[in-house]
N, C-alpha and C positions, 0 to 999 in steps of 0.2 A: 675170465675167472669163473671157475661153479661150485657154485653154494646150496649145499643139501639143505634143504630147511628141516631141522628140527622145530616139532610143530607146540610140542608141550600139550599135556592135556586138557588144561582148563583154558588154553586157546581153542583148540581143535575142538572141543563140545560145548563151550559158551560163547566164544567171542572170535569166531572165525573171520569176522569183518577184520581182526588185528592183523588174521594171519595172511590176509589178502594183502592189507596195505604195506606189510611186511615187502609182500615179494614184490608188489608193483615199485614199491622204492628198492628194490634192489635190482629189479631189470631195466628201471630206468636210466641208473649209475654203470650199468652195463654187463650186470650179473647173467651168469646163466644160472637157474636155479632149478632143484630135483626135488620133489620130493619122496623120498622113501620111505613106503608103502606099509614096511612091516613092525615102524617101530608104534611102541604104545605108550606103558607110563618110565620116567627115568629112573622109578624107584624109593624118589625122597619119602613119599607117604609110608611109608610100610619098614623104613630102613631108619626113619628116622620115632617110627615108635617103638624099635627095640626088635623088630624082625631080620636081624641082619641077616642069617641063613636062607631064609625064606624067600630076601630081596635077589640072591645071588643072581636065578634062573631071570629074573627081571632086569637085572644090570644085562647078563648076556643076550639077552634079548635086542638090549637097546643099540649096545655096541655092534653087531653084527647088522643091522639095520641103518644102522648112522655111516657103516663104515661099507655100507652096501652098492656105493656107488664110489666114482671118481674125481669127487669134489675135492677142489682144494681145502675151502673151509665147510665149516658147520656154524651156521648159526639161527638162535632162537630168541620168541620173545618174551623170554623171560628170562632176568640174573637170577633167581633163584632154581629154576630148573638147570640153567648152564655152569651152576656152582655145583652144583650135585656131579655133574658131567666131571667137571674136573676133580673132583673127589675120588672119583675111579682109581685108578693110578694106587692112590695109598690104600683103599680098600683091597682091590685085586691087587698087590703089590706081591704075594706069595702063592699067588695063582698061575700055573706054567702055560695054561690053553690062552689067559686072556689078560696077564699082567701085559705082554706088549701093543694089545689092541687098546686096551683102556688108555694107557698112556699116547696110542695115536692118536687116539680121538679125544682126546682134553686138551692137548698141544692144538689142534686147529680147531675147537670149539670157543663159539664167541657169540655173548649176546647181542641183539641187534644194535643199539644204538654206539656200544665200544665198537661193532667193527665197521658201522659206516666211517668213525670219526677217527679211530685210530688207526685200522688198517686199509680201510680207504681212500682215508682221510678226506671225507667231504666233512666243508665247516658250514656249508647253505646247499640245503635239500633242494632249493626252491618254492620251497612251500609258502602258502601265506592262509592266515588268521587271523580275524579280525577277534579279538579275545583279550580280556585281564582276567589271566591262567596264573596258580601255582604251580611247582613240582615236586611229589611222593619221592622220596629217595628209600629203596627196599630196605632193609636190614642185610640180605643175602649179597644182594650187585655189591654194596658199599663194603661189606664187612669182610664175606666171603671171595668176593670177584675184587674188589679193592676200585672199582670205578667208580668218581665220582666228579667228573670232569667231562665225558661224552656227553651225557643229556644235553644239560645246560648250554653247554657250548651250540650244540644244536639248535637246542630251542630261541639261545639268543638272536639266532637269524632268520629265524621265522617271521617274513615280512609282518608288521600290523600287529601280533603279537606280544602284549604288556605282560612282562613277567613279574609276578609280585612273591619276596621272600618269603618262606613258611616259617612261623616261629618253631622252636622244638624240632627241626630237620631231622636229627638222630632218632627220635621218637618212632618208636613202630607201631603200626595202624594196630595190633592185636589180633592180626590173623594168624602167622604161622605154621598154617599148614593144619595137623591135627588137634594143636594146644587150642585153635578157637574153639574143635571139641570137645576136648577134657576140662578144659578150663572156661565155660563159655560166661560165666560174670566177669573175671578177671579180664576175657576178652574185650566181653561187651564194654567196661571202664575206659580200657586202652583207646580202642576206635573213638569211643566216644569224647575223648581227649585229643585225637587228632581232628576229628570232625571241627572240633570247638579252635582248633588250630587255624583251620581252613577256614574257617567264615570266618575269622578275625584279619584275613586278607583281603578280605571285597570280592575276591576273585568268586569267578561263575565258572572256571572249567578246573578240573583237575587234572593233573596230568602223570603217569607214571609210566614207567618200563616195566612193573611186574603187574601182569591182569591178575593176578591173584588178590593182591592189594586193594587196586580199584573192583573187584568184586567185592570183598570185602567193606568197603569204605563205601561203594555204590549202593550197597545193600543198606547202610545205615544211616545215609543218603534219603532214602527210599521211606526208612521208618522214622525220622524223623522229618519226614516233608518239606528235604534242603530243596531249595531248585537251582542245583548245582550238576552240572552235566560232567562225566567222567569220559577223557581220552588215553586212550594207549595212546607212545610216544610216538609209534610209526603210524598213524593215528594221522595226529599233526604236522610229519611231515610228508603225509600223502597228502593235504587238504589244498586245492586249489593250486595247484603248483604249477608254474611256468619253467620250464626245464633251462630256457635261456641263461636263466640266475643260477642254475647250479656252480657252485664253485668251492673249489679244493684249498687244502693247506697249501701257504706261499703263492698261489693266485692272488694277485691283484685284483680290488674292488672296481669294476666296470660301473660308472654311471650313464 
């Protein structure tokens, strides 16, 4: 199976370690994966401050790029950047050059942790952590992408691994994208409200599917002098991983 990586950009210039572990777990499960060279931003920043005209040349950009190779799928790590992706479709929807590309690339666009589990269906990466971890559930993955069932399932079998519930789960860290800009007290509140979520669990690791989040949330981390350590999801299921354990939906438990 080949899987273009879409890289997203606040992976690909802060947290490249994600976009490693990304593909090491996806060539371990048996991916071929590509990455193409010429895509940049998806366009959410500039499209979602009311530059719609502006973002067009940006959308075509991304499309032509993502659709640049011969990948079955596309997938990224981030549900918020991959929401935007499938938003194409109804944005170009009266656009004759690129209403049909948009909609082929939203149909096999897929954030990482939905398409390990749903269309690869692996339910044990392998991986093992010795950790009492929460999980950040985005606003975008849950609300926009409607997943909220891959993580967890995921994380639940990550050997060693104590998952502790986050009170407030719907609650959004206050990042957003540009609103932490325009709005940076009201932001600052929000996080600061999730932060106070997080330590009321014990837990010492965080864990999300969107880096944008845990930037966010690691930054405030950071200024209030949590000593709470922040992982991407692929993160933890690249972490010490015995490949033996891997195992799929309707595979039987090997002891």
């Amino acid at each position: 199976m080949k899987v273009a990586i879409f890289s997203t950009c606040v992976v690909d210039l802060l947290f490249p370690n994600v976009g490693q572990a990304m593909v090491e777990v996806l060539e371990r499960i048996g991916c071929e994966t590509s990455l193409p060279t010429n895509q940049v931003c998806c366009g959410q920043p500039t499209y979602n401050s009311g530059y719609h005209k502006e973002s067009n040349k940006v959308f075509y950009n991304e499309i032509d790029a993502l659709l640049s190779t011969d990948a079955d799928y596309i997938v990224g790590p981030a549900g918020s950047c991959v929401a935007m992706l499938r938003q194409y479709p109804h944005i170009l929807k009266d656009n004759p050059d690129y209403s049909k590309k948009a909609q082929e690339l939203a149909d096999k666009s897929y954030e990482f942790s939905q398409f390990v589990y749903n269309i690869l269906g692996v339910v044990d990466a392998g991986a093992q952590l010795d950790a009492v971890a929460t999980y950040h559930r985005s606003c975008h993955m849950t609300r926009l992408l409607g997943e909220k069932t891959a993580p967890f399932a995921l994380l639940d079998n990550v050997k060693d691994l104590k998952m502790v519930p986050l009170p407030h789960l719907e609650n959004c860290c206050g990042f957003g994208g540009t609103f932490s800009v325009k709005e940076p007290e009201i932001s600052k509140q929000m996080v600061d409200e999730k932060v106070d979520s997080i330590i009321s669990t014990g837990a010492r690791v965080l864990i999300s599917a969107d880096a944008s989040c845990l930037m966010n949330i690691g930054g405030r981390f950071s200024r209030r002098n949590e000593n709470i350590k922040i992982m991407h999801i692929a993160e933890v299921l690249n972490h010490n991983v015995d490949a033996s354990r891997i195992r799929y939906k309707n595979q039987p438990t090997t002891v």
